[in-house]
BANU-174030 format. One record per residue (C-alpha): residue in three letters; z, x, y. Coordinates in steps of 0.2 Angstrom, whole numbers. Each point is the difference from the previous one (the first is absolute). Layout:
residues N
["ALA", [Z, X, Y]] ...
//
This chain:
residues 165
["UNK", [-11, 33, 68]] ["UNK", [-13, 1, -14]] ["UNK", [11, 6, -12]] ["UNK", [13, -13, 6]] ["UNK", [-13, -15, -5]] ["UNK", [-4, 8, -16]] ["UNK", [17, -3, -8]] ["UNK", [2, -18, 5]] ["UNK", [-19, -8, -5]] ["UNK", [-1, -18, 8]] ["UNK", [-7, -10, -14]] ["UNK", [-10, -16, -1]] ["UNK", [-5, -13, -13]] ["UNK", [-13, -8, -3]] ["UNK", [-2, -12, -15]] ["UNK", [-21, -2, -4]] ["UNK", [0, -11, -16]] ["UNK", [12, 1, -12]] ["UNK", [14, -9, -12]] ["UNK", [13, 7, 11]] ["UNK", [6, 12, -15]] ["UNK", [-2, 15, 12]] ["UNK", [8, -7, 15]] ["UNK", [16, -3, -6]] ["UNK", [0, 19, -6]] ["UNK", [-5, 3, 18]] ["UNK", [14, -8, 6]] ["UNK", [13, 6, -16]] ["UNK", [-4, 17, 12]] ["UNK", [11, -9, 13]] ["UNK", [14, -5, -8]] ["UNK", [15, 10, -2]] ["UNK", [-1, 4, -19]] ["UNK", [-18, 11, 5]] ["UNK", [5, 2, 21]] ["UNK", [-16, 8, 3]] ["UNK", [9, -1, 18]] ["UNK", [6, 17, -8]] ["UNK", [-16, 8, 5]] ["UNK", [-2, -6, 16]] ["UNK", [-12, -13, -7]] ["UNK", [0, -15, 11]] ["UNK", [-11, -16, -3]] ["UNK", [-4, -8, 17]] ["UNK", [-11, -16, 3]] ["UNK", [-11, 6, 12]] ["UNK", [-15, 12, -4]] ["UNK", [-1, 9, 17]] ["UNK", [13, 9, -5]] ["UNK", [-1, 4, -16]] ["UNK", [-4, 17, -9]] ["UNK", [-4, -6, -17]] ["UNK", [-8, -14, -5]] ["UNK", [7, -9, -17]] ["UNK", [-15, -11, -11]] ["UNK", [4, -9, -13]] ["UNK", [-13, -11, -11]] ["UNK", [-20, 1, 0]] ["UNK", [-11, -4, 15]] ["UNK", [-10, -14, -1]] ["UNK", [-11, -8, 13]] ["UNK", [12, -12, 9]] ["UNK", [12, 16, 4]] ["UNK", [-13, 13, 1]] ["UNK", [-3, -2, 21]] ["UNK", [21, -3, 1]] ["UNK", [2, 18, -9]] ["UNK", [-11, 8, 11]] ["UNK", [7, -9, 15]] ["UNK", [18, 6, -4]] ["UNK", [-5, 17, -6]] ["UNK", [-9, 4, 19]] ["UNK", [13, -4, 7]] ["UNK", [11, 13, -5]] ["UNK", [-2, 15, 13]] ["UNK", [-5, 14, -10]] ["UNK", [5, 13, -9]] ["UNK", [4, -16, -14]] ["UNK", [3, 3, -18]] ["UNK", [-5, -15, -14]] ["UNK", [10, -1, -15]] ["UNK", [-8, -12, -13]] ["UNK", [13, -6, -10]] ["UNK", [-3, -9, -19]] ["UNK", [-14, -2, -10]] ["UNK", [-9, -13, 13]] ["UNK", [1, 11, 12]] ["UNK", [-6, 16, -6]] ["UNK", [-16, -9, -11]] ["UNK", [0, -17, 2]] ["UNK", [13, -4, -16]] ["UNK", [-2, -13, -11]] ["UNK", [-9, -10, 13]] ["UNK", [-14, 15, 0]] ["UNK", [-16, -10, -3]] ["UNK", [4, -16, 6]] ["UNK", [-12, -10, 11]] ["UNK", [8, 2, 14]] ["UNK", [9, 17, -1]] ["UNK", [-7, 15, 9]] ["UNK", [11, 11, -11]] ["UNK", [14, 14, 6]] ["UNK", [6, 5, 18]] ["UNK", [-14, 14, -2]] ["UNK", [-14, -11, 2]] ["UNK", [4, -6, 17]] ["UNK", [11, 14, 10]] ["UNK", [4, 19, -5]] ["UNK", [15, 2, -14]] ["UNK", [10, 15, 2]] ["UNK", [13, -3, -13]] ["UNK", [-2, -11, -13]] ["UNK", [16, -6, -12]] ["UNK", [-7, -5, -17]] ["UNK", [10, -15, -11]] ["UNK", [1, -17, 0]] ["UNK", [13, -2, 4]] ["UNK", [5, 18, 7]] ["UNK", [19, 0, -1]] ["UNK", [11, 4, 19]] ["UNK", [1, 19, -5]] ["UNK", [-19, 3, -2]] ["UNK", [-5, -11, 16]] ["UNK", [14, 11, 11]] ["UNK", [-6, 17, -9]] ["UNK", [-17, -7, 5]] ["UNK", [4, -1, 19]] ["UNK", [10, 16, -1]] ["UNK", [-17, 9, -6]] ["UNK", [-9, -11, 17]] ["UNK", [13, 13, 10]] ["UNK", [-11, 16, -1]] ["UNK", [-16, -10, 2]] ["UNK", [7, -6, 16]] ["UNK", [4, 15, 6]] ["UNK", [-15, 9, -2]] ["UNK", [-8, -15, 9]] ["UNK", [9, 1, 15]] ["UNK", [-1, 19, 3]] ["UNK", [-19, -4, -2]] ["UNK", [1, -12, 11]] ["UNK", [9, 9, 13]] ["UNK", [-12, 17, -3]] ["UNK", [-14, -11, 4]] ["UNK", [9, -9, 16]] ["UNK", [-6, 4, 18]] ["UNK", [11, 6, 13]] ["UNK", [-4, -10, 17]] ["UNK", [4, 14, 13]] ["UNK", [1, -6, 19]] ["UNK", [-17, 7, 6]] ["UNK", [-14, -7, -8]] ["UNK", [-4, 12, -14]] ["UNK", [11, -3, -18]] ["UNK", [4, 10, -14]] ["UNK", [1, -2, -18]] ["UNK", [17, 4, -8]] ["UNK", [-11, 12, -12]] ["UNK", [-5, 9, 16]] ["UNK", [17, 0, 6]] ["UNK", [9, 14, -9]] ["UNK", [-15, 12, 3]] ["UNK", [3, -5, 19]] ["UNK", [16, 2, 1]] ["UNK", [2, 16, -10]] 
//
């Protein structure tokens, strides 16, 4: 099943603050010239069940509690891809008034896609990499899992293998 999810990542995106350059790449991914679909990338509208999370533009303090809001609830093991300049340091907005900067400064970035704009190519090379680092996530995940036996003791799926071999 794990290695089922890992070739189809659910993606989400979220737009912070930005001139909408990048989100029209993210959505080139889409179309049939790129057809990330190839991959099994699929972008849904709901982040509880998403796998990856897709920021474009820089945080600033209006978005900052929305980000968060949509980033907890995506059920772990989640991936963020930051994608454009914005996003990955804050851009040419960095050191506005109002700006806290990139996606980093607010929520953890596993990937980042430099540009501005990044072309289709680099944004769905940018997911594909998001793939391993999922992976390893959800077999960290399940390691660290508990395994709720009938009675009323429970063992971890670390203990497991020792118990049953």
């Amino acid at each position: 099943m794990i290695m089922g999810l890992s070739k189809s990542p659910w993606i989400i995106h979220v737009n912070c603050n930005s001139c909408n350059g990048c989100d029209i790449e993210v959505l080139a991914c889409l179309t049939p010239l790129y057809d990330a679909e190839r991959f099994g990338i699929l972008n849904i509208g709901t982040p509880k069940q998403a796998d990856i999370m897709v920021v474009t533009g820089a945080v600033n303090y209006k978005n900052v509690n929305v980000l968060k809001n949509i980033y907890n609830q995506i059920p772990d093991p989640k991936v963020v891809l930051a994608v454009g300049a914005c996003a990955s340091t804050g851009g040419i907005f960095h050191g506005c008034y109002n700006v806290i900067g990139g996606v980093d400064q607010v929520i953890p970035v596993d990937v980042y896609v430099p540009g501005c704009t990044p072309r289709p190519e680099a944004i769905i090379d940018g997911i594909v990499a998001c793939l391993p680092i999922l992976e390893e996530k959800k077999k960290k995940n399940i390691k660290g899992q508990e395994v709720k036996l009938k009675g009323s003791e429970a063992l971890s799926t670390d203990n497991l293998a020792s118990t049953t071999a």
